[in-house]
C-alpha positions, 0 to 999 in steps of 0.5 A: 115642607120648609124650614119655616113651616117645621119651626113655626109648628113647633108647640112652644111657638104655637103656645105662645101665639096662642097667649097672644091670641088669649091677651086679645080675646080677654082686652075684647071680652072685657070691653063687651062686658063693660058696655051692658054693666057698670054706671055707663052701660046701656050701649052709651054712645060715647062708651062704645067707641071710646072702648073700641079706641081702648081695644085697639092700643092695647095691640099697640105695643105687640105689633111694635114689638112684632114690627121690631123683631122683623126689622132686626132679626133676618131670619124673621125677615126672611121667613115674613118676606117668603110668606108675603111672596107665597101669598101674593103669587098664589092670588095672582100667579102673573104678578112680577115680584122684583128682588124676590129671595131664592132660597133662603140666603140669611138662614144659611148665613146663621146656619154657617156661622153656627157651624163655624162657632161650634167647630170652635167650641167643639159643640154640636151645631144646630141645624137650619129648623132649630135656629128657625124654632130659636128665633121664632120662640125668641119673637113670639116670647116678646110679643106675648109679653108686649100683648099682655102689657099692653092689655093690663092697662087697657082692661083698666081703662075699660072700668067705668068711673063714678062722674065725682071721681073724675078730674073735670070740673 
């Protein structure tokens, strides 16, 4: 089993992914509910799109987040970039992938630099699962945080509003 396979099993990454599943799963159950209570409901048919709009940017800022983490951290890169390859030549095993990484030359600069540090301090190093379970936990904490603001302003958005209360007209 992979390095990236060992740390992306590890319960407190699942957990997290798990919030993250939960943010969504609240953002859509409430744009059900709205649609059939409230002033508005009754399938209005300004109502169901808009709602869907409002579901949809209340994942804006997790995959921002997301897209950020890989962007900025190449162990995440790494591990992203192998799951893309495993994928793409197990639906057609003739495609040509150019630049394809072998092995997994960033996780073991990490690990080297690790080494080198804790030989300085006279600490235990960490191993090559740890640092992949570290940086994941990392990523998956941010975006948990990034779905669940995101989906506090959606879930409000979603109330309906009395027609005299609004700023039209």
């Amino acid at each position: 089993m992979s390095v990236y396979r060992k740390a992306a099993t590890d319960p407190a990454f699942l957990a997290l992914m798990a919030g993250a599943a939960g943010t969504g799963a609240a953002v859509t159950g409430s744009g059900l509910l709205d649609l059939v209570r409230g002033e508005t409901h009754g399938f209005n048919s300004g109502e169901i799109p808009l709602n869907f709009l409002i579901q949809y940017l209340a994942g804006l800022p997790a995959g921002v987040v997301a897209t950020a983490a890989m962007a900025g951290d190449p162990v995440i890169s790494e591990a992203v970039e192998k799951g893309i390859t495993k994928v793409a030549l197990k639906a057609d095993p003739t495609i040509d992938i150019p630049d394809r990484v072998q092995g997994t030359p960033e996780l073991d600069k990490i690990v080297a630099q690790n080494l080198e540090q804790a030989v300085e301090k006279g600490t235990k190093p960490l191993n090559r699962e740890q640092i992949a379970r570290n940086r994941l936990r990392r990523t998956g904490a941010g975006y948990l945080a990034a779905a669940g603001l995101g989906s506090v302003p959606a879930i409000l958005a979603m109330k309906d509003q009395p027609a005299e209360s609004l700023p039209v007209g």
